[in-house]
MMTF fields as JSON, N, C-alpha, C and O atoms, coordinates in Angstrom:
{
  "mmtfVersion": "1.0.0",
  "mmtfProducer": "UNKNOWN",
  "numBonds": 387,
  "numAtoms": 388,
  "numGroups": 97,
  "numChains": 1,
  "numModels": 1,
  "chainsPerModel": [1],
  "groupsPerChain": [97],
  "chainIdList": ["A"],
  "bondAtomList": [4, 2, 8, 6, 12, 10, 16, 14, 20, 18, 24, 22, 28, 26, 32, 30, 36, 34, 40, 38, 44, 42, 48, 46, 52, 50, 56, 54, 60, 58, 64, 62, 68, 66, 72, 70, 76, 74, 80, 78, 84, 82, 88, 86, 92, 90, 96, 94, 100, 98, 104, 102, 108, 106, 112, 110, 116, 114, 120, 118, 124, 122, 128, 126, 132, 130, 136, 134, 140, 138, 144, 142, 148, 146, 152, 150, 156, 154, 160, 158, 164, 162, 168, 166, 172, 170, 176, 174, 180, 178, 184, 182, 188, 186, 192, 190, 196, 194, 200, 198, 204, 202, 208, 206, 212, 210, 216, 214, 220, 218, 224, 222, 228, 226, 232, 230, 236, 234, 240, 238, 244, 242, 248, 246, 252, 250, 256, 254, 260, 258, 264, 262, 268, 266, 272, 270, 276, 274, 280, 278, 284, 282, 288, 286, 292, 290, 296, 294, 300, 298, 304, 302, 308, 306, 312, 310, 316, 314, 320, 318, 324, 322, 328, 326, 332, 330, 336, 334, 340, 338, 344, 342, 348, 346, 352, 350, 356, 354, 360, 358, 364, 362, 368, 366, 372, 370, 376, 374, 380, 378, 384, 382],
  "bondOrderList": [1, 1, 1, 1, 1, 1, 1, 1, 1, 1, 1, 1, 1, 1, 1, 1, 1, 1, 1, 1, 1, 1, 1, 1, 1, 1, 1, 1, 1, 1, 1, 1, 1, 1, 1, 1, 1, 1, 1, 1, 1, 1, 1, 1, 1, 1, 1, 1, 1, 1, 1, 1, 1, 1, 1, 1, 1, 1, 1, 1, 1, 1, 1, 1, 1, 1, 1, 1, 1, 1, 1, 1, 1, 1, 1, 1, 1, 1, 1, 1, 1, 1, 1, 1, 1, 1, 1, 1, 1, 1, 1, 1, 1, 1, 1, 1],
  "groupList": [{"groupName": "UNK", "atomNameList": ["N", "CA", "C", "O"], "elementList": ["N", "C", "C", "O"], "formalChargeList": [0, 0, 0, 0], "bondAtomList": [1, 0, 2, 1, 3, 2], "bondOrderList": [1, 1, 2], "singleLetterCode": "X", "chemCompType": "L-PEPTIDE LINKING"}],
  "groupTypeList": [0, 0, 0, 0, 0, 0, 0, 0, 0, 0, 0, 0, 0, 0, 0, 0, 0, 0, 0, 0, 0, 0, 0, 0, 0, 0, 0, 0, 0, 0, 0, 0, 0, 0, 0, 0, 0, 0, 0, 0, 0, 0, 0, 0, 0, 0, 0, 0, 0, 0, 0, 0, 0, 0, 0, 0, 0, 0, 0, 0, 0, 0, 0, 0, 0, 0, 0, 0, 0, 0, 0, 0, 0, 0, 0, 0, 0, 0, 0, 0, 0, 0, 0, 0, 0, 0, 0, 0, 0, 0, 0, 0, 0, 0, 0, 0, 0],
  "groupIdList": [1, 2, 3, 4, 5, 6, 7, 8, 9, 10, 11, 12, 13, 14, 15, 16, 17, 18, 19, 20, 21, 22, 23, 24, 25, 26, 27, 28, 29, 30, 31, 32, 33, 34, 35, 36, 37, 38, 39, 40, 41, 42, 43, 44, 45, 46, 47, 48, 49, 50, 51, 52, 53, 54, 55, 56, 57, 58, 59, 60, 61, 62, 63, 64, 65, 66, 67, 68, 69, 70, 71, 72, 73, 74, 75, 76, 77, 78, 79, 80, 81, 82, 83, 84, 85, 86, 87, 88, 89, 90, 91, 92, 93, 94, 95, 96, 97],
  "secStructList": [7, 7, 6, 6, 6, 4, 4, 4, 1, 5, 7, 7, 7, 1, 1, 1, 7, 1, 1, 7, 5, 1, 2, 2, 2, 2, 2, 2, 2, 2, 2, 2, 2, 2, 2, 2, 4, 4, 4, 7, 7, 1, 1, 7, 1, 1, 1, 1, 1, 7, 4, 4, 4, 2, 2, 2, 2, 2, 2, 2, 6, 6, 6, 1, 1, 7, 3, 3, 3, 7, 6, 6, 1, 1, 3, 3, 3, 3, 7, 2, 2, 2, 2, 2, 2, 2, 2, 2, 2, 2, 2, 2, 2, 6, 6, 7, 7],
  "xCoordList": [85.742, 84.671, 84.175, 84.92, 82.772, 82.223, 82.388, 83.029, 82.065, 82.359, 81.424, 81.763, 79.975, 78.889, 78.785, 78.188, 79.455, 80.199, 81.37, 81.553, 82.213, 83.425, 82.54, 82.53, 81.922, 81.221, 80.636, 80.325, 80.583, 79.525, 80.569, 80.226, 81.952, 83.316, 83.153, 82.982, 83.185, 83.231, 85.01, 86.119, 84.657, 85.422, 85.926, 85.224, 87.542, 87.578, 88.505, 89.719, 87.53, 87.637, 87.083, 85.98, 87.9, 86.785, 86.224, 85.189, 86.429, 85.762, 84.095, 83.032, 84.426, 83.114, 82.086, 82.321, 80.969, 80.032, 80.36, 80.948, 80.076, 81.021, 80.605, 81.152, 79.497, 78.512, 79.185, 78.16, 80.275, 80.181, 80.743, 81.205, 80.705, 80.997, 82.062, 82.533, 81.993, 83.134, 82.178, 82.275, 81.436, 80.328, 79.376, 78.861, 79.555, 79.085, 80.146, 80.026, 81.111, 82.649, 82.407, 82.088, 82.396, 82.287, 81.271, 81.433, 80.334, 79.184, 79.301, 79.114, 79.61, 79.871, 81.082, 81.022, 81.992, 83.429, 82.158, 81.928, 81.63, 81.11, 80.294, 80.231, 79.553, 78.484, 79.331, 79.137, 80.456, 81.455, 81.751, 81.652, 82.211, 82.791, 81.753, 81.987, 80.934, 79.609, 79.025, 78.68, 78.893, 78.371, 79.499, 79.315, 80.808, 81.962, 82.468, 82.965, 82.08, 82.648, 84.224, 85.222, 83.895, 85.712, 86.455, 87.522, 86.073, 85.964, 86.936, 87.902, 86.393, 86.897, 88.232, 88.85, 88.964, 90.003, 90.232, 89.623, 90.842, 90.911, 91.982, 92.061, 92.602, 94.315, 93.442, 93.838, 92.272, 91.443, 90.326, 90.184, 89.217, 87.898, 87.207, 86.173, 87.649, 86.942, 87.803, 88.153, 88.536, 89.724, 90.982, 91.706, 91.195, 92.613, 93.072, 92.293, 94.068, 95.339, 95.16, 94.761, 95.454, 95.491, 94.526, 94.616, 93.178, 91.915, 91.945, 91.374, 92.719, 93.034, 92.755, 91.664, 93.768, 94.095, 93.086, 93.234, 92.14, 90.658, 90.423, 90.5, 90.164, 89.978, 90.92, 90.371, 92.065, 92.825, 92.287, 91.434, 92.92, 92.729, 91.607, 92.109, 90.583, 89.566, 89.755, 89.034, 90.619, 90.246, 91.692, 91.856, 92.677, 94.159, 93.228, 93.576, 92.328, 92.329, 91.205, 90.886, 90.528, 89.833, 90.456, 89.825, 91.869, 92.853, 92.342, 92.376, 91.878, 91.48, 92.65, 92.818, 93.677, 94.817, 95.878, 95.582, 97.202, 98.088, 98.406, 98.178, 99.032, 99.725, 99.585, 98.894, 100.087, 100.42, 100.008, 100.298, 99.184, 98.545, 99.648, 99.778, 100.164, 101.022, 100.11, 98.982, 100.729, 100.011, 99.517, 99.265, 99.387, 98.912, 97.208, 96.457, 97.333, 96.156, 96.239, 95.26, 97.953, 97.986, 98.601, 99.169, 98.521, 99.1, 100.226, 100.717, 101.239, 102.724, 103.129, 103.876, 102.51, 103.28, 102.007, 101.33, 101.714, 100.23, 100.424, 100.846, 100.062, 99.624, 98.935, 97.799, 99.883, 98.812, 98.16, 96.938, 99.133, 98.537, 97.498, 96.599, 97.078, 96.2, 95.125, 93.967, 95.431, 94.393, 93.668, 92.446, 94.47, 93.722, 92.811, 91.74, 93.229, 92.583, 91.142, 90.112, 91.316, 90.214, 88.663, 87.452, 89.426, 88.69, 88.116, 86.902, 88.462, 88.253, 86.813, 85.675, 86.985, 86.211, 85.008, 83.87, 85.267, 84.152, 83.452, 82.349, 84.182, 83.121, 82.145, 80.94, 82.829, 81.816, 80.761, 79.664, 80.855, 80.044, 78.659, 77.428, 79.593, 78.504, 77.44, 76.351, 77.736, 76.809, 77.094, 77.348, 76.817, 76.201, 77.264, 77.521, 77.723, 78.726, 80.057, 80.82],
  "yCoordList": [124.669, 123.724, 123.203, 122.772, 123.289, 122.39, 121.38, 120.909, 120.496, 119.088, 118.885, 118.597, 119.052, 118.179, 117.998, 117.131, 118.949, 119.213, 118.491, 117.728, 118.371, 117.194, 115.789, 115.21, 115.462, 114.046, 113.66, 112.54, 114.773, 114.199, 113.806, 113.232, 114.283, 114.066, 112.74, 112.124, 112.117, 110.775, 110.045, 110.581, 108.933, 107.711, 107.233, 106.469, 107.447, 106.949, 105.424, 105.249, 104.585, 103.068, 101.898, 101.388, 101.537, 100.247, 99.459, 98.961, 99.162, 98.455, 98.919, 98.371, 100.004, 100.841, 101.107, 101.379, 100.865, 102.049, 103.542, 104.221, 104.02, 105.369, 106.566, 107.669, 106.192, 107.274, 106.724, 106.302, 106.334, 106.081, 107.331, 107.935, 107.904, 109.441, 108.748, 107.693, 110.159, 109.804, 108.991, 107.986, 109.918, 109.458, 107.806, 107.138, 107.738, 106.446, 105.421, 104.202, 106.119, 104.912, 104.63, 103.453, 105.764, 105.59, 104.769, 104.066, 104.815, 104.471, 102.844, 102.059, 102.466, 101.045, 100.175, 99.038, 101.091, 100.662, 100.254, 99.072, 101.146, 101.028, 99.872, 99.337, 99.536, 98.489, 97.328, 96.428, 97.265, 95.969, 95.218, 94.057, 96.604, 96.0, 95.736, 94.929, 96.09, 95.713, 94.315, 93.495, 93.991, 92.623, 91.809, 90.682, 92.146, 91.169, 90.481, 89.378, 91.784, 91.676, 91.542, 92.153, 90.128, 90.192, 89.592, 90.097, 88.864, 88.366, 89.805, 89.679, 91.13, 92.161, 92.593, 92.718, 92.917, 93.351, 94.565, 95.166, 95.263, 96.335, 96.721, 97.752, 95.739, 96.31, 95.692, 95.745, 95.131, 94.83, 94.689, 93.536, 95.546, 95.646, 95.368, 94.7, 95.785, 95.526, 95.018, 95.682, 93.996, 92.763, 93.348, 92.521, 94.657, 95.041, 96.062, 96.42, 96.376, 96.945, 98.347, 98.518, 99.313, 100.737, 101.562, 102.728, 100.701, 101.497, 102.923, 103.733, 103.143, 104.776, 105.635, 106.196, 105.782, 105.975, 106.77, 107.805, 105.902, 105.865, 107.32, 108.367, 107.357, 108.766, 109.585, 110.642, 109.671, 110.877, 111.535, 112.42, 110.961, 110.901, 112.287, 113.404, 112.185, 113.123, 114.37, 115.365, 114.246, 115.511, 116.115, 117.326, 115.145, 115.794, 116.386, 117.532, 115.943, 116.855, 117.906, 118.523, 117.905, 118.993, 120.179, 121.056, 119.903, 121.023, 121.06, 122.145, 119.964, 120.286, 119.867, 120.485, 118.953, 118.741, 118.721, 118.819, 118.574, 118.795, 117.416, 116.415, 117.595, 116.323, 116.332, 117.15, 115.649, 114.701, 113.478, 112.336, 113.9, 112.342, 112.291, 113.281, 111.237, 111.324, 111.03, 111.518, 110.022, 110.633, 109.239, 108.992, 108.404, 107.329, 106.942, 105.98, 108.64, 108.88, 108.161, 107.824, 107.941, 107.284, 108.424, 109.366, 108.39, 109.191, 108.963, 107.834, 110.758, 110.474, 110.947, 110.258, 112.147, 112.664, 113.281, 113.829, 113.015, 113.611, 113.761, 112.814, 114.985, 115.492, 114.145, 113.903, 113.62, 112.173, 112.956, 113.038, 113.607, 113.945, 114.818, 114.656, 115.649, 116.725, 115.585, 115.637, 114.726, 114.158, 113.363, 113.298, 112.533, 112.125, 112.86, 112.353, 114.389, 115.106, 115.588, 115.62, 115.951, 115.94, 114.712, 114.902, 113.676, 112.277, 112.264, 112.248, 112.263, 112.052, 113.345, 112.876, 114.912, 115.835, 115.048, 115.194, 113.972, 113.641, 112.894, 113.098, 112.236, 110.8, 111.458, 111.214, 112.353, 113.063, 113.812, 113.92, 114.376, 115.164, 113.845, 113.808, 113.088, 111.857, 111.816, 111.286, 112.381, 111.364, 112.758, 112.658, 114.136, 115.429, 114.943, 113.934, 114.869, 115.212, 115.84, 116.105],
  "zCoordList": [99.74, 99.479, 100.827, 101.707, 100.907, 102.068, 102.201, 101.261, 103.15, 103.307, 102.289, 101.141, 102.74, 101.995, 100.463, 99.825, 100.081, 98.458, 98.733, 97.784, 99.542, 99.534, 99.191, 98.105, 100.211, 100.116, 98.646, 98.241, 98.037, 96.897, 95.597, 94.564, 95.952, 94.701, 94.682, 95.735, 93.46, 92.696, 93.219, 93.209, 93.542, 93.444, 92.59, 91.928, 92.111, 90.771, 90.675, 90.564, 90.756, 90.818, 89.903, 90.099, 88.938, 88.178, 89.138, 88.695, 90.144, 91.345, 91.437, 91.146, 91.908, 92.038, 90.5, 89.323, 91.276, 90.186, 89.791, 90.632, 88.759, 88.936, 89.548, 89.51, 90.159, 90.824, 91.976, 92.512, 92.931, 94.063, 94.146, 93.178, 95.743, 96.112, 97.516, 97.939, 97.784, 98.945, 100.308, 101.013, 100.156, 101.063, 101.21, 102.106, 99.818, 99.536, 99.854, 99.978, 99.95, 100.333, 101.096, 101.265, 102.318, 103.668, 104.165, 105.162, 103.587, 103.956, 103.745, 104.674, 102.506, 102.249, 103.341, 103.809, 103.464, 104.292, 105.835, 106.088, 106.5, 107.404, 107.826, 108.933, 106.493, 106.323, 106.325, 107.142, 105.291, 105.127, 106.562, 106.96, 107.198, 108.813, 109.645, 110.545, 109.595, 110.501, 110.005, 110.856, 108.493, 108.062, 108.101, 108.562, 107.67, 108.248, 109.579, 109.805, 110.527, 111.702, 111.98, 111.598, 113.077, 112.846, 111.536, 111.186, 111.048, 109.4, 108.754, 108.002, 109.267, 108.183, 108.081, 109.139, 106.717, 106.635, 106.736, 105.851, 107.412, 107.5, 106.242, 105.573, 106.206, 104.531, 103.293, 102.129, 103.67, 102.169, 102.733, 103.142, 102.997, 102.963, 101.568, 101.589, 100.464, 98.989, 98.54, 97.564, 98.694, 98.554, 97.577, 97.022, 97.402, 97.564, 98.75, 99.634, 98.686, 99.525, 98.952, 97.8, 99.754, 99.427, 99.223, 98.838, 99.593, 99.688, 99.783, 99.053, 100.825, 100.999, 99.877, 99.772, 98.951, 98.233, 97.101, 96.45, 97.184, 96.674, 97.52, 96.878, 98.824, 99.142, 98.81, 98.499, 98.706, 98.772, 97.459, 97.396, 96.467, 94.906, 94.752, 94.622, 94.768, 94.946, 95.779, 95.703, 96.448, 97.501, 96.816, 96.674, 96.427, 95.456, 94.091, 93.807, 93.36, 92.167, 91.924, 90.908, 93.66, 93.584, 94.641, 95.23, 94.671, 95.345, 96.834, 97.414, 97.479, 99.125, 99.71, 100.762, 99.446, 100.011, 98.81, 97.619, 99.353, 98.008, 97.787, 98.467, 96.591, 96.281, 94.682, 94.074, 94.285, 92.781, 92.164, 92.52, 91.039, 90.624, 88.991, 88.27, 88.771, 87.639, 86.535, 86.47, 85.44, 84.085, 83.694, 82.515, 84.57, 84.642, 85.718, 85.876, 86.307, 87.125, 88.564, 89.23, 89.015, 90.05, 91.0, 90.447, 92.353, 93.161, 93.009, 92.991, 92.779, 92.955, 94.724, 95.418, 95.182, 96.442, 96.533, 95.663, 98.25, 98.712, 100.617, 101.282, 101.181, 102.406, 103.278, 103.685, 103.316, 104.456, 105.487, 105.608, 106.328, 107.582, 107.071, 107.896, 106.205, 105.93, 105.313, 105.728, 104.489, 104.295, 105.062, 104.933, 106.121, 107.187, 107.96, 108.293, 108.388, 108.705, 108.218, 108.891, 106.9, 105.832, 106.233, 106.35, 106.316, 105.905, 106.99, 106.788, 108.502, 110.013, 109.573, 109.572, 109.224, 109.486, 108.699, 109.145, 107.206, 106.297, 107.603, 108.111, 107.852, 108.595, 109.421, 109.48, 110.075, 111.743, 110.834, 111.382, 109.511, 108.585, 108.313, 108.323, 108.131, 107.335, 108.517, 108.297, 109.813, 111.045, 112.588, 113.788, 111.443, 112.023, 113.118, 112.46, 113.733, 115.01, 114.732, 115.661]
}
């Protein structure tokens, strides 16, 4: 899968609208810290903990990194380092570099 087809996988968050994409995460995370400033949380940007998570999730059940979502739809065991990797290639995608 391409990135730009990565970016467009849905966010699966009652937080969110359900059209948010990966891309749209990013995009919001970016905006948060820029209108927050130093104000911003980095362990709660959208006022919980584990934001992450929110990305992996998507890239675990469309097989781009490995891992395990249990039967509650929560992550059981997931590729951090591969997914970090993943996420770093989304951002530079989001902004052509």
């Amino acid at each position: 899968m391409k990135n730009d087809e990565i970016l467009k996988l849905r966010i699966d968050n009652d937080a969110f609208d359900e059209n948010m994409t990966i891309k749209g995460f990013l995009h919001l995370l970016l905006k948060t810290l820029w209108e927050e400033g130093e104000c911003f949380s980095g362990k709660r940007p959208f006022g919980n903990s584990g934001w992450e998570y929110d990305l992996y999730k998507p890239l675990i059940q469309a097989y781009i990194i490995s891992g395990e979502i249990d039967e509650d739809g929560d992550i059981e065991t997931f590729d951090e380092k591969e997914g970090n990797r993943v996420i770093s290639e989304l951002i530079a995608a989001c902004f052509d570099v």
